[in-house]
N, C-alpha and C positions, 0 to 999 in steps of 0.2 A: 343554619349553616349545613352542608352538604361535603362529603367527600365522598370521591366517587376514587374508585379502584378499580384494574384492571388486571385479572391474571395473565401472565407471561404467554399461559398455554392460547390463548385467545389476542392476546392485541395484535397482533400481525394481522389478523382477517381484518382490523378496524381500521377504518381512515380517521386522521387526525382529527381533520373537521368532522365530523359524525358525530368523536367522542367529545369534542368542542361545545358539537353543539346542545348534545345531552346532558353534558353536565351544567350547562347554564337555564335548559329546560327543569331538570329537576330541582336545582336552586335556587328558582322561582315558584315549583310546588312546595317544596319544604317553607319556605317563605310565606308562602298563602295559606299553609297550614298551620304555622305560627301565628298567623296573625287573626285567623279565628280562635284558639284556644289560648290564649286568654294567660301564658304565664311570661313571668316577669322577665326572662330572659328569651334570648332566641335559641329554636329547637335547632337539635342537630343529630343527624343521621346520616350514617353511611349504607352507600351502595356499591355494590362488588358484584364486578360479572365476570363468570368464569365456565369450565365449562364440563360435558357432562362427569365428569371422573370425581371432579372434588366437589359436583354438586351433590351426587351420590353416597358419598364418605361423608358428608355433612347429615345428608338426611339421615343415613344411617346412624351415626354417631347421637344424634340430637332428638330423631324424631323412631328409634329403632324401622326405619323401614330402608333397606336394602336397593334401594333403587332412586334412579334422576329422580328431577323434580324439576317445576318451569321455573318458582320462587318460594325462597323461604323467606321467614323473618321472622327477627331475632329480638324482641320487644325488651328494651330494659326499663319498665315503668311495670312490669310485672311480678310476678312472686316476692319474696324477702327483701325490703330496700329498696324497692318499687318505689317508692315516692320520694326517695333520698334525692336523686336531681333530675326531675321534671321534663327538664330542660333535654336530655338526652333518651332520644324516642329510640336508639338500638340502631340497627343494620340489616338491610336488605340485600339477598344476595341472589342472582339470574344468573339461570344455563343458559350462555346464548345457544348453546346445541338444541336444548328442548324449546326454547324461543320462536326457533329456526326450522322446525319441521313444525310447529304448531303456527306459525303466522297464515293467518291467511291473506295479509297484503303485504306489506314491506317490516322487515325485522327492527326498523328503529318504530314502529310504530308498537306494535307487540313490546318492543321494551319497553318505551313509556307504560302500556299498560299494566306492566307486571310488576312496574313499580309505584305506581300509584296502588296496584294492589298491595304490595308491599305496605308501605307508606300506612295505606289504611288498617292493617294489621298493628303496624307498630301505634297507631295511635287509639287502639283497644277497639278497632271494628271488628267482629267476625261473618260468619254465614252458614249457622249452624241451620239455620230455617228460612223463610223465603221474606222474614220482617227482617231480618239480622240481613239477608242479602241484599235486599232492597235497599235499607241504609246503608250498606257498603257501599253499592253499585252507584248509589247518588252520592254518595261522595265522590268518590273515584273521579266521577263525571265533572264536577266541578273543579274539582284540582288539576283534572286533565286538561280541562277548559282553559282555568287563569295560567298552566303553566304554557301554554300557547299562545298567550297573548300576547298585546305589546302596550308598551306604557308603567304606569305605576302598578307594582302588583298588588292584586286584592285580596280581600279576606276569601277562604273559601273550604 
């Protein structure tokens, strides 16, 4: 399950269908990513885009660094209680501003990415080394993949 949020400072730039269509895209990733891992309930994750001011106050707050970011995430299957419900992977949250000057083709395409990168954060991938990135990178790939597709969605 998927909820997707929009801050205020940002939905005006967004067309309705855009945001339509993202959020049936990524609730077919979360989907695919449920259904390879394996728990008894279905995952659920939110994603929030919003834009560079409160992505800023976020990293600062959470991660002490003073400045935007493209994407954060915010894993609840981690530290204390971390396995209390399984089910709930945490919340991703995108500056469409840093989105926006870093895309280098269309901004709904860089979102999907950065929330599959997301995604694969909350679901304990990192990219501290170039094995860790590797296994991210090919996840990401397939999620990106099944959330594109059409039909029944797959494991992935």
């Amino acid at each position: 399950m998927l909820g997707l949020s929009v801050s205020d400072k940002v939905v005006s730039r967004l067309d309705e269908e855009w945001v339509d269509r993202l959020e049936a895209q990524l609730s077919r990733m979360v989907t695919a990513a449920w259904m390879s891992e394996g728990t008894n309930g279905e995952l659920e994750a939110g994603v929030r885009l919003c834009d560079d001011e409160e992505m800023q106050l976020l990293n600062r707050d959470y991660r002490h660094k003073d400045v935007a970011t493209d994407v954060l995430a915010f894993a609840q299957r981690e530290g204390e209680g971390g396995g209390l419900c399984p089910e709930n992977l945490g919340d991703v949250v995108i500056s469409l501003d840093t989105a926006e000057r870093q895309a280098t083709g269309e901004l709904y395409d860089e979102v999907i990415h950065l929330s599959a990168h997301g995604l694969c954060h909350l679901l304990g991938y990192d990219h501290q080394d170039d094995e860790e990135e590797a296994a991210m990178n090919a996840r990401m790939k397939l999620l990106t993949a099944e959330s594109e597709a059409d039909g029944p969605v797959r494991a992935a």
